[in-house]
Structure formats: structure tokens, C-alpha cells
PDB file with SEQRES, HELIX, SHEET and CRYST1 records, atoms N, CA, C and O in Angstrom:
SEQRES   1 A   74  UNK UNK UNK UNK UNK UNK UNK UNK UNK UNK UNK UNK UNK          
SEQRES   2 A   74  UNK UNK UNK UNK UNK UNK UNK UNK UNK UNK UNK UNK UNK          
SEQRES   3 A   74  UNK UNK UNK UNK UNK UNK UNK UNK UNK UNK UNK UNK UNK          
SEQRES   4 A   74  UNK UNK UNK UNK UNK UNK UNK UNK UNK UNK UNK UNK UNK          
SEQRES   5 A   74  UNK UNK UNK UNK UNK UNK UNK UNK UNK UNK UNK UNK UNK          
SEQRES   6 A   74  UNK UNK UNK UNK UNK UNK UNK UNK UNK                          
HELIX    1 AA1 UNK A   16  UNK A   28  1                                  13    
HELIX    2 AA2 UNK A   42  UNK A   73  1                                  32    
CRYST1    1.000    1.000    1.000  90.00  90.00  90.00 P 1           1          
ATOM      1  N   UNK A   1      -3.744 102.961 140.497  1.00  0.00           N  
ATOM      2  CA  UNK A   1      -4.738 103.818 141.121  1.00  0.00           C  
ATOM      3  C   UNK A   1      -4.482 105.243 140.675  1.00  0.00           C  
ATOM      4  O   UNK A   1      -3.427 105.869 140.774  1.00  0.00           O  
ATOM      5  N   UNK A   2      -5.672 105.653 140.152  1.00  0.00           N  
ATOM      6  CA  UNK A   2      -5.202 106.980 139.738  1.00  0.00           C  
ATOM      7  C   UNK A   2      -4.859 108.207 140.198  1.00  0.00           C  
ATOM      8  O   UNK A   2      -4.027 108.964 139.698  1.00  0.00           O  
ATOM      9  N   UNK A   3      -5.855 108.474 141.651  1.00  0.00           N  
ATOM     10  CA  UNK A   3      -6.352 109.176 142.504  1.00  0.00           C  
ATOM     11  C   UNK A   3      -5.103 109.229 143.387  1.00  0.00           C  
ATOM     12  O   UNK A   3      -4.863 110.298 143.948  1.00  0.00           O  
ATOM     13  N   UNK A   4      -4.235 108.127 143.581  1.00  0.00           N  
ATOM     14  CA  UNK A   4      -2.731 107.826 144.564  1.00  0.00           C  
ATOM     15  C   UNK A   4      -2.086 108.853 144.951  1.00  0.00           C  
ATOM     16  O   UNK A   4      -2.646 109.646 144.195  1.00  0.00           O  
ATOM     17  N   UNK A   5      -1.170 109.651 145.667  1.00  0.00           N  
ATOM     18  CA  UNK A   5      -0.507 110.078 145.610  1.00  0.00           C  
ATOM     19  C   UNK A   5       0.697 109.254 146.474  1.00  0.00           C  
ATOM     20  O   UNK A   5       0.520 108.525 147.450  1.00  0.00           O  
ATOM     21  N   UNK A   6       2.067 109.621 145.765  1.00  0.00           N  
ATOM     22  CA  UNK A   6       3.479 108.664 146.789  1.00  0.00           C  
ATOM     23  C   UNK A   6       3.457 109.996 147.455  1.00  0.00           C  
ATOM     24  O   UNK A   6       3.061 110.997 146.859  1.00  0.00           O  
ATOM     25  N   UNK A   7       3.912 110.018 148.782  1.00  0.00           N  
ATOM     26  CA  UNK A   7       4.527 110.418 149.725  1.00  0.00           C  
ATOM     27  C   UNK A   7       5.720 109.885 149.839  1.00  0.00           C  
ATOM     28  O   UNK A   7       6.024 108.774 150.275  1.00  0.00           O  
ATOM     29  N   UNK A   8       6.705 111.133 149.229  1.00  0.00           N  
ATOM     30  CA  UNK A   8       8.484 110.554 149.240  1.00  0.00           C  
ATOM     31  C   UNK A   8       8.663 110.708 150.659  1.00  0.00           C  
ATOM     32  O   UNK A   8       8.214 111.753 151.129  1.00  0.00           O  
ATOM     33  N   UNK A   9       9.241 109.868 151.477  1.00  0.00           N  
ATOM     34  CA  UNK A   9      10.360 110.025 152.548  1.00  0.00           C  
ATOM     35  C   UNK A   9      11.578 110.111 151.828  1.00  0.00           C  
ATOM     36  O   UNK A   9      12.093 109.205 151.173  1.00  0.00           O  
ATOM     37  N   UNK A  10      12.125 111.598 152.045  1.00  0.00           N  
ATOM     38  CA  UNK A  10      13.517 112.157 151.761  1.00  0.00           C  
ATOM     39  C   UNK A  10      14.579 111.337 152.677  1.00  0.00           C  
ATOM     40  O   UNK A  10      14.327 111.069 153.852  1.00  0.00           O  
ATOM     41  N   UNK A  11      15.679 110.997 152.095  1.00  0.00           N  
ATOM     42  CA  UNK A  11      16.627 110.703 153.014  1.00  0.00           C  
ATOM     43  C   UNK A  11      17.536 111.763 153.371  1.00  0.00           C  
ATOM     44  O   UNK A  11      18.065 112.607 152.648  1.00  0.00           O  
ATOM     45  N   UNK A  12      17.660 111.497 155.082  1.00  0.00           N  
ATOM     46  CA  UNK A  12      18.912 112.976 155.182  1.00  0.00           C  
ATOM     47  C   UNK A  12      19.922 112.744 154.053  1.00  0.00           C  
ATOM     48  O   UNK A  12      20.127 111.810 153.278  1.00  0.00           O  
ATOM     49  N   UNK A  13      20.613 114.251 154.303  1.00  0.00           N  
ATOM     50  CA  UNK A  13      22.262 114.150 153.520  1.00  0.00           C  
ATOM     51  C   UNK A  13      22.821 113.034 153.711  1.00  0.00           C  
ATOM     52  O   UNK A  13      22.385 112.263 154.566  1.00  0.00           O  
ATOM     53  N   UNK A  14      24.019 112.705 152.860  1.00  0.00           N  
ATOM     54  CA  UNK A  14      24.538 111.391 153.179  1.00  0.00           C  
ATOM     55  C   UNK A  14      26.115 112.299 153.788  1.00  0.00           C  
ATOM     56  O   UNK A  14      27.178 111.737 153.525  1.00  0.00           O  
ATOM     57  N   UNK A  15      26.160 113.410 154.427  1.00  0.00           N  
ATOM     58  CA  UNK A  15      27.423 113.846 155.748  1.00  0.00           C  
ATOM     59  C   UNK A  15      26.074 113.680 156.964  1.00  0.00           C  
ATOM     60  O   UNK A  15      26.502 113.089 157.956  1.00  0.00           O  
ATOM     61  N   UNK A  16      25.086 113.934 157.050  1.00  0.00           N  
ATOM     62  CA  UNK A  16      24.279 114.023 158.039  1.00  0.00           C  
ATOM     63  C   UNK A  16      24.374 112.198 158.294  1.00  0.00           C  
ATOM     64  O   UNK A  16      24.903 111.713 159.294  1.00  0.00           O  
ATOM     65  N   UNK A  17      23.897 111.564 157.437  1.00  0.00           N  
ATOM     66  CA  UNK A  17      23.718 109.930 157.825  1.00  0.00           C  
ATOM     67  C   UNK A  17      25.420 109.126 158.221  1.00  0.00           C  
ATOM     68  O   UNK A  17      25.601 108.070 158.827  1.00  0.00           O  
ATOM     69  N   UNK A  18      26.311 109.925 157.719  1.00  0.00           N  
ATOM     70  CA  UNK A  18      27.847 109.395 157.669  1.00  0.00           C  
ATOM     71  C   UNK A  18      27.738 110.173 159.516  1.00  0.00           C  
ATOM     72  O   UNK A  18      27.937 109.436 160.482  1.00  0.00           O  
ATOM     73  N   UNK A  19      27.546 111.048 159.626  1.00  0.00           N  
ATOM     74  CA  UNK A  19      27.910 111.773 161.191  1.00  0.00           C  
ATOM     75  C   UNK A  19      27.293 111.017 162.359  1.00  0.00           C  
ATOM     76  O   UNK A  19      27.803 110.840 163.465  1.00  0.00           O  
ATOM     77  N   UNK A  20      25.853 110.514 161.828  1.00  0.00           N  
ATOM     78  CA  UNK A  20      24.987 109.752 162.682  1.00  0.00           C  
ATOM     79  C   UNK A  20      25.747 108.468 163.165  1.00  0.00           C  
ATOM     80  O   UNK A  20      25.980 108.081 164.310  1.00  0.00           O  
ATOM     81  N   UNK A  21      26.161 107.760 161.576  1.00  0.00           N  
ATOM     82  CA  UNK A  21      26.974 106.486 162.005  1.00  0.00           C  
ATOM     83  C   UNK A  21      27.853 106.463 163.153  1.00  0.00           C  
ATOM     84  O   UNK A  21      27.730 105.699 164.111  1.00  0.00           O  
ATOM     85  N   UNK A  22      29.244 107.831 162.918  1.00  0.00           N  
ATOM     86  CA  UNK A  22      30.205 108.043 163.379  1.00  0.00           C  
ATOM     87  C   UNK A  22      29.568 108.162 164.789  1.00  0.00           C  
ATOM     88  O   UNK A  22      30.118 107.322 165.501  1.00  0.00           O  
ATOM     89  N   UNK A  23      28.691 108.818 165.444  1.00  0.00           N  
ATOM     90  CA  UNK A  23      28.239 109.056 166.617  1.00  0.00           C  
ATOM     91  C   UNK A  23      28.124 107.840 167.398  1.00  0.00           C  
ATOM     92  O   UNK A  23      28.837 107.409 168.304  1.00  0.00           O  
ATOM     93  N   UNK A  24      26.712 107.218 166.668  1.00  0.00           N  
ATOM     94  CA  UNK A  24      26.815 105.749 167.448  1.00  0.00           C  
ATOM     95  C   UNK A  24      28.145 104.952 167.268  1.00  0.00           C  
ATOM     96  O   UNK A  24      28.286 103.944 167.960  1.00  0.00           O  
ATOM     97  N   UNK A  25      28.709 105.160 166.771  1.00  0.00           N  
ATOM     98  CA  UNK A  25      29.919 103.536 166.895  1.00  0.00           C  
ATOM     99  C   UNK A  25      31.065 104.423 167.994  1.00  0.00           C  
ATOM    100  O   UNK A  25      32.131 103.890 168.303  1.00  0.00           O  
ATOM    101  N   UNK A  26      30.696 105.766 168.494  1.00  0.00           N  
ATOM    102  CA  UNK A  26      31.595 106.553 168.885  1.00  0.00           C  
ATOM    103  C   UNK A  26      30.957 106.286 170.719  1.00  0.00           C  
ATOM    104  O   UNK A  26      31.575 106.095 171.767  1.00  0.00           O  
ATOM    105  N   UNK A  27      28.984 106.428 170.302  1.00  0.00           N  
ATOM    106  CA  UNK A  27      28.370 105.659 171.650  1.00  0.00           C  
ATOM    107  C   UNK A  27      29.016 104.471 171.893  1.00  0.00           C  
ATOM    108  O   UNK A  27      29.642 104.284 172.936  1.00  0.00           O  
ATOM    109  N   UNK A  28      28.925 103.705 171.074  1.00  0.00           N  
ATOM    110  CA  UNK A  28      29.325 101.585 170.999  1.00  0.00           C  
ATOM    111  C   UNK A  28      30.527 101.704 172.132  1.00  0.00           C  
ATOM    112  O   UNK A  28      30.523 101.428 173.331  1.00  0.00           O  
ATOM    113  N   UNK A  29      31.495 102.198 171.310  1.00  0.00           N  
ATOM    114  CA  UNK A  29      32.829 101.868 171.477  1.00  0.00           C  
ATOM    115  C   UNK A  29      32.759 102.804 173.035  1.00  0.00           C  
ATOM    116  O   UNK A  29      33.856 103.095 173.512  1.00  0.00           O  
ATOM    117  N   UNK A  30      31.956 103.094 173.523  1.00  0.00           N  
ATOM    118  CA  UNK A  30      32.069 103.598 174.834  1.00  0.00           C  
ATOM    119  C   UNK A  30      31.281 102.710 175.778  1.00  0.00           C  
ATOM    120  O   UNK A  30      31.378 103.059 176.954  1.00  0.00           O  
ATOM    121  N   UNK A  31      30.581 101.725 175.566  1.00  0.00           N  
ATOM    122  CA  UNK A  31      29.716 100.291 176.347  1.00  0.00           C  
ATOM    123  C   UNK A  31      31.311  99.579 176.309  1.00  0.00           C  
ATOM    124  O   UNK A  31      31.792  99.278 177.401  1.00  0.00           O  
ATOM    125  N   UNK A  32      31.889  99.389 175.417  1.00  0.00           N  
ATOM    126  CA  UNK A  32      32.808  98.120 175.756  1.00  0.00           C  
ATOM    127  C   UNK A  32      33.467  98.351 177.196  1.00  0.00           C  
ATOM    128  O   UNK A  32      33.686  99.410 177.784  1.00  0.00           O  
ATOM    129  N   UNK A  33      33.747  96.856 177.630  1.00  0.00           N  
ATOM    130  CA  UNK A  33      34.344  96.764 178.882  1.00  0.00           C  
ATOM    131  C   UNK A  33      36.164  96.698 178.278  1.00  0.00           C  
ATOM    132  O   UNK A  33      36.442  95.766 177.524  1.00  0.00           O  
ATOM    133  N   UNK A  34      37.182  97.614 178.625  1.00  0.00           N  
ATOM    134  CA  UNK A  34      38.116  97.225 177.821  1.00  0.00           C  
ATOM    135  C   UNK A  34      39.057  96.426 178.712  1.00  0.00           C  
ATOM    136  O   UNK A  34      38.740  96.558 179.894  1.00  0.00           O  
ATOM    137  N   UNK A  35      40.226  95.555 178.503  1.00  0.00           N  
ATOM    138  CA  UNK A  35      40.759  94.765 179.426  1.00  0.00           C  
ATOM    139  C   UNK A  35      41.871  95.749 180.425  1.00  0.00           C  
ATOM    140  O   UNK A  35      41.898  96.979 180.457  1.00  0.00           O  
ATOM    141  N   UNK A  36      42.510  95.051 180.990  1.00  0.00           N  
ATOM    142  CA  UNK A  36      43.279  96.085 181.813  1.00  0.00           C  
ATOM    143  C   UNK A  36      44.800  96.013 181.418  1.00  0.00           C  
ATOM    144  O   UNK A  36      45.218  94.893 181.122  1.00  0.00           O  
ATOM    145  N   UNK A  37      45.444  96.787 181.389  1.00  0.00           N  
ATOM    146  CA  UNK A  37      46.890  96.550 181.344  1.00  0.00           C  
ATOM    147  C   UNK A  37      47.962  94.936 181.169  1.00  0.00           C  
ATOM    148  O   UNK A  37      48.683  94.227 180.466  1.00  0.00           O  
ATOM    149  N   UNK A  38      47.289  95.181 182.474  1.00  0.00           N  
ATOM    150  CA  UNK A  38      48.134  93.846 183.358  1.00  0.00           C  
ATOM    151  C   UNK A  38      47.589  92.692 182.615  1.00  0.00           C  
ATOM    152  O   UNK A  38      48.436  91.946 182.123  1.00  0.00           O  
ATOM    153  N   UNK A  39      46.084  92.332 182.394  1.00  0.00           N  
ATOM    154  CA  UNK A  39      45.234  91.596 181.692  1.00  0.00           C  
ATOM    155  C   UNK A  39      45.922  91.134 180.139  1.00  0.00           C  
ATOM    156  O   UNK A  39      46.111  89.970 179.785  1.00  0.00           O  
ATOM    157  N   UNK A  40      46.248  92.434 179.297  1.00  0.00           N  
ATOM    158  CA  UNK A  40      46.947  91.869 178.180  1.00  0.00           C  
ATOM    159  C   UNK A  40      47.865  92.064 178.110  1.00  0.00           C  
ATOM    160  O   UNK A  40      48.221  92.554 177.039  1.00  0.00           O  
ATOM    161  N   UNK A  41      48.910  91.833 179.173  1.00  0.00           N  
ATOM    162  CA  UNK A  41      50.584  91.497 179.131  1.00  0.00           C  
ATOM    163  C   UNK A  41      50.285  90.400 179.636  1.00  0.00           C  
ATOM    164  O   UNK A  41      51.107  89.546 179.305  1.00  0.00           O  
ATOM    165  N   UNK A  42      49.376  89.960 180.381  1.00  0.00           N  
ATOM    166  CA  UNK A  42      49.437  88.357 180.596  1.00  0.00           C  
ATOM    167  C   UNK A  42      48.774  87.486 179.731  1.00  0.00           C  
ATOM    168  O   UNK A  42      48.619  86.293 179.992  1.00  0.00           O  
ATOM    169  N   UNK A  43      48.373  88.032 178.707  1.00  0.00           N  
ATOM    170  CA  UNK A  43      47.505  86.907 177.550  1.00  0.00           C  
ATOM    171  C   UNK A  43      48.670  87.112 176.519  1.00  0.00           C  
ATOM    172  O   UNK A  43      49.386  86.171 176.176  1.00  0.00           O  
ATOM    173  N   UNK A  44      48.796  88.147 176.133  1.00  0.00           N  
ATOM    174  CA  UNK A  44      50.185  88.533 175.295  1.00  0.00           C  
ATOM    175  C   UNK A  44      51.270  87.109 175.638  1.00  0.00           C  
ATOM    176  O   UNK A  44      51.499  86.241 174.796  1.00  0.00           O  
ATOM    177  N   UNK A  45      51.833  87.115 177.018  1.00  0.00           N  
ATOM    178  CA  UNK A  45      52.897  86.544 177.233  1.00  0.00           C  
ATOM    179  C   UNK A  45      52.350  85.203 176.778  1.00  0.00           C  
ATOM    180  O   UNK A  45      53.150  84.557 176.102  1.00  0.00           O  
ATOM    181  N   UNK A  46      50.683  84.403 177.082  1.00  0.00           N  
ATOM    182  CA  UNK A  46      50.552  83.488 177.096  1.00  0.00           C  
ATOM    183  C   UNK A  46      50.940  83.075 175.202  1.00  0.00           C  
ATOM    184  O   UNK A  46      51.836  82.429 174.659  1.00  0.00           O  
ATOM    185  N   UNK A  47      49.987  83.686 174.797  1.00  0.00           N  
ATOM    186  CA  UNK A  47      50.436  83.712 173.200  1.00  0.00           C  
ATOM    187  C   UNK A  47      51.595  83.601 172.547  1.00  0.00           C  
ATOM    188  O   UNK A  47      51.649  83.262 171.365  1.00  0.00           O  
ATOM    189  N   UNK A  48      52.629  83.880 173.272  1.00  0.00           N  
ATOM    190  CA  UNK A  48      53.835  84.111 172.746  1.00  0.00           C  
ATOM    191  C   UNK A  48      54.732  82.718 173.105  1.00  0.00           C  
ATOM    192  O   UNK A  48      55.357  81.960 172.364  1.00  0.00           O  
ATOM    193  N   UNK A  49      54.508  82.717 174.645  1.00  0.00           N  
ATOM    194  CA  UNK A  49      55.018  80.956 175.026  1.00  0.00           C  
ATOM    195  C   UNK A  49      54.250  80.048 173.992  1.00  0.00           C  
ATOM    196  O   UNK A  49      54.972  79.416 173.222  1.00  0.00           O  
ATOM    197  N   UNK A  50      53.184  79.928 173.895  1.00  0.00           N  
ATOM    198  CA  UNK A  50      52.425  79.071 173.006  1.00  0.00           C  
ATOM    199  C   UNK A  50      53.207  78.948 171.446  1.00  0.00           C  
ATOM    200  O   UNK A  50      53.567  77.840 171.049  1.00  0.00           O  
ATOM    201  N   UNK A  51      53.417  80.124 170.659  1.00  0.00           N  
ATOM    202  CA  UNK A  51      54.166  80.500 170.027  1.00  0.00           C  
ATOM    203  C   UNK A  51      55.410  80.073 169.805  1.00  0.00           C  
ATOM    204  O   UNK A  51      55.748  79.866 168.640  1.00  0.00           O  
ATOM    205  N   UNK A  52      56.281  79.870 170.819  1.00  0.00           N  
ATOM    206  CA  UNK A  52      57.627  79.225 170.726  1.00  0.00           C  
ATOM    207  C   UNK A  52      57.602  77.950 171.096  1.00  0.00           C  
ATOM    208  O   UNK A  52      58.652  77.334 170.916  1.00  0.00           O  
ATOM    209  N   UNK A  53      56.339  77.140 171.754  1.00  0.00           N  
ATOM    210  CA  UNK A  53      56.723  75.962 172.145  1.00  0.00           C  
ATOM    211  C   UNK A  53      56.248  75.283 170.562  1.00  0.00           C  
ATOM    212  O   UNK A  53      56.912  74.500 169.882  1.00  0.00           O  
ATOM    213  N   UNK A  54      54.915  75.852 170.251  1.00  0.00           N  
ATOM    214  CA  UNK A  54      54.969  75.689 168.790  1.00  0.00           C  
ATOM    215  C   UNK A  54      55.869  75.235 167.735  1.00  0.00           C  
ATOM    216  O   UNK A  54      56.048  74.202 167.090  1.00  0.00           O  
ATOM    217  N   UNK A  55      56.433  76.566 167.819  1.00  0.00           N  
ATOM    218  CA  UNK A  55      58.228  77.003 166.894  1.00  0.00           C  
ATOM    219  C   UNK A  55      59.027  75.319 167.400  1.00  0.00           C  
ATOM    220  O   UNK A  55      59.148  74.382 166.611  1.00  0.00           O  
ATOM    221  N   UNK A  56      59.476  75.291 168.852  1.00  0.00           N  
ATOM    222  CA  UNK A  56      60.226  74.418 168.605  1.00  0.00           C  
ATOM    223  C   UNK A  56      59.639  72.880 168.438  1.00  0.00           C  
ATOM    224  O   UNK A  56      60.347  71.948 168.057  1.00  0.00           O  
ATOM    225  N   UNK A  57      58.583  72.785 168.695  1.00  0.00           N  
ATOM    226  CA  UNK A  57      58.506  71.646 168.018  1.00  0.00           C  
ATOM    227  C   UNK A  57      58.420  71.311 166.735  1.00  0.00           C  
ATOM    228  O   UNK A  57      58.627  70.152 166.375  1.00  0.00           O  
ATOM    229  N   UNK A  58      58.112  72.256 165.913  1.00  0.00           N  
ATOM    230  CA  UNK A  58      58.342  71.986 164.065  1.00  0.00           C  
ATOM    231  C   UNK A  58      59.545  72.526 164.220  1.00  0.00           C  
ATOM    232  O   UNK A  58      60.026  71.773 163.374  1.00  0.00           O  
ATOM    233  N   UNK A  59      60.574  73.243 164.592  1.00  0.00           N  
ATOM    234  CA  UNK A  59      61.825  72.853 164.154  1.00  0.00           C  
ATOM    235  C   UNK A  59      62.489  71.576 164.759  1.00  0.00           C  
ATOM    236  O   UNK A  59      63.328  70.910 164.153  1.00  0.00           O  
ATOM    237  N   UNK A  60      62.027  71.299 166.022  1.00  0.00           N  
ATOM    238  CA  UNK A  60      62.212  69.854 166.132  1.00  0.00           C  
ATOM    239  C   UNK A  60      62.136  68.313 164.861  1.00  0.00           C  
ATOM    240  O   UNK A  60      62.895  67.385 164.584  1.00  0.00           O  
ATOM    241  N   UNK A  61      60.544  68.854 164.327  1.00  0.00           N  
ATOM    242  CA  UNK A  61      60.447  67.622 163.411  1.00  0.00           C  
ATOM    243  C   UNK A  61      60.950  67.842 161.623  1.00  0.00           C  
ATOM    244  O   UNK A  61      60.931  67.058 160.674  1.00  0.00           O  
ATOM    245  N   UNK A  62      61.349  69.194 161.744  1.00  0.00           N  
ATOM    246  CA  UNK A  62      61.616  69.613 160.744  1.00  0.00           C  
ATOM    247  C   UNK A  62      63.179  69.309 160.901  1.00  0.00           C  
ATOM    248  O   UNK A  62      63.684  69.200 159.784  1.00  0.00           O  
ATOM    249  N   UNK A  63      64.203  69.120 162.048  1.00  0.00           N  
ATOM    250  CA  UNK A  63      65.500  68.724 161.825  1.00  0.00           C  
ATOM    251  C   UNK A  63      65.127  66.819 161.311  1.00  0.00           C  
ATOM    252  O   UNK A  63      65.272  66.261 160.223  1.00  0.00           O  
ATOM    253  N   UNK A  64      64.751  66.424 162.305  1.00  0.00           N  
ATOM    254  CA  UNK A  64      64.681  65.312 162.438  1.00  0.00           C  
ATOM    255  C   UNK A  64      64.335  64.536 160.501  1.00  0.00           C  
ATOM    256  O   UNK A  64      65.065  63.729 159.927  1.00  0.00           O  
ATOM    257  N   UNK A  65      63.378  64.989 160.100  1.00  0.00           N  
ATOM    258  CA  UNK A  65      63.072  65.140 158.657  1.00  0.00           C  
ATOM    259  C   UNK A  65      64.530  65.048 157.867  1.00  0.00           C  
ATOM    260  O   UNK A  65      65.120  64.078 157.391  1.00  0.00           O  
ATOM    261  N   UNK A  66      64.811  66.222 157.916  1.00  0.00           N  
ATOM    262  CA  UNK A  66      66.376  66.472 157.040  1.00  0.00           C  
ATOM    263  C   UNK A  66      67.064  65.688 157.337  1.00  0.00           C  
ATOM    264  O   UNK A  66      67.600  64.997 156.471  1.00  0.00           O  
ATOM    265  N   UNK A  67      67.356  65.459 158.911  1.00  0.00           N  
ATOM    266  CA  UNK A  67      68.431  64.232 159.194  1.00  0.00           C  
ATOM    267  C   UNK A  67      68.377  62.884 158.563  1.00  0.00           C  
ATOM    268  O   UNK A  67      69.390  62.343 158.119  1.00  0.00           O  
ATOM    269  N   UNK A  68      66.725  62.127 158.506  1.00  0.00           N  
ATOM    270  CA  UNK A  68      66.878  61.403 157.944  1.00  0.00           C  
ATOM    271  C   UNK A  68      66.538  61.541 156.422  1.00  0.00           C  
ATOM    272  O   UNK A  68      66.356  60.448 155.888  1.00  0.00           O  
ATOM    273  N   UNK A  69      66.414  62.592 155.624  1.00  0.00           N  
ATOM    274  CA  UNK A  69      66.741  62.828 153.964  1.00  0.00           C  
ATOM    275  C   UNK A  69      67.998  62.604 154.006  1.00  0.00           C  
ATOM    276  O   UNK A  69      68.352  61.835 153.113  1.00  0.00           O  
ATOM    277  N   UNK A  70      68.719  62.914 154.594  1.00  0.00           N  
ATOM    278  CA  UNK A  70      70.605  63.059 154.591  1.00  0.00           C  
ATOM    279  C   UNK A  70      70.765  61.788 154.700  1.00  0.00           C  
ATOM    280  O   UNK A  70      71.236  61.269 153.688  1.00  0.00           O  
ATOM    281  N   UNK A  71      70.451  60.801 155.924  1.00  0.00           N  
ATOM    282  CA  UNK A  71      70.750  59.229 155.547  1.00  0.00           C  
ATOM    283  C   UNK A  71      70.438  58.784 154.317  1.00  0.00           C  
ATOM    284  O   UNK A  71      71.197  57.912 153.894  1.00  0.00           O  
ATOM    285  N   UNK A  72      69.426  59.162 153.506  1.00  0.00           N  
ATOM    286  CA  UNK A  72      68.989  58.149 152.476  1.00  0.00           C  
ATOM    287  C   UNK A  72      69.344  58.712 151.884  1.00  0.00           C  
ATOM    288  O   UNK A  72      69.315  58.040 150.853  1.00  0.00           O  
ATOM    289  N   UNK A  73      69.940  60.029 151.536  1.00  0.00           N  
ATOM    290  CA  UNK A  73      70.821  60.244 150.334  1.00  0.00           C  
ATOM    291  C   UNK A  73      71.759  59.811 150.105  1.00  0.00           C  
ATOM    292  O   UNK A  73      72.049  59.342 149.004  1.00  0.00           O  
ATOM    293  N   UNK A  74      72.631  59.858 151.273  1.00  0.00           N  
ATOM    294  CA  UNK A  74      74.111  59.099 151.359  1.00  0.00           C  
ATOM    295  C   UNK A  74      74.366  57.834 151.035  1.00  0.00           C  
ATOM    296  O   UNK A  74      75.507  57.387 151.143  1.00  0.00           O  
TER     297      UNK A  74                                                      
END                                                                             
């Protein structure tokens, strides 16, 4: 079309669009509900028991393993 003209939409600066971002995720991160103290020393702890009962049962089957490699080597 000859007659056309574009109408540019300019984009802001890209510190103006980087500041905008920073703002909202600065709004965001102020909606979250965050947990409480007490809340993650008690999920913490749960993780961690989980963690060692884990642990000892593969070092459980992991002795048991070797013990019997050691019979059939002998």
C-alpha cells in the first residue's frame, strides 16, 4: 500500500524496562506468604531424619553386599 504509513511504537530504555521488571518481582516477592521460623526447623528436621534413615539403610545393604563379595572371594 502506498499511501501506508507504520506508526513505530518505541520501546522504553532497556534500564527503564530492567527497573520495571525489578519493581514487580520486588511487588511479587511481597504477596508471598513466607513460612515461619518454627515451620522450617520442623520440615528441616523432618528432611534430615529422612536423610539418615535413608543413609543407614544403603549403608546397611551396602555392608551386607561386601560381606558377601568377601565370602565368595575367599
Amino acid at each position: 500500500m502506498k499511501g501506508a504509513t507504520k506508526t513505530a511504537t518505541k520501546k522504553p530504555n532497556v534500564f527503564k524496562r530492567m527497573g520495571k521488571g525489578i519493581k514487580e518481582i520486588i511487588s511479587e516477592l511481597k504477596k508471598v506468604s513466607w513460612p515461619t521460623f518454627g515451620k522450617v526447623m520442623a520440615e528441616t528436621g523432618i528432611v534430615l531424619a529422612v536423610v539418615v534413615f535413608f543413609l543407614l539403610i544403603i549403608l546397611g545393604f551396602d555392608s551386607l553386599l561386601s560381606w558377601l563379595f568377601t565370602l565368595l572371594v575367599k
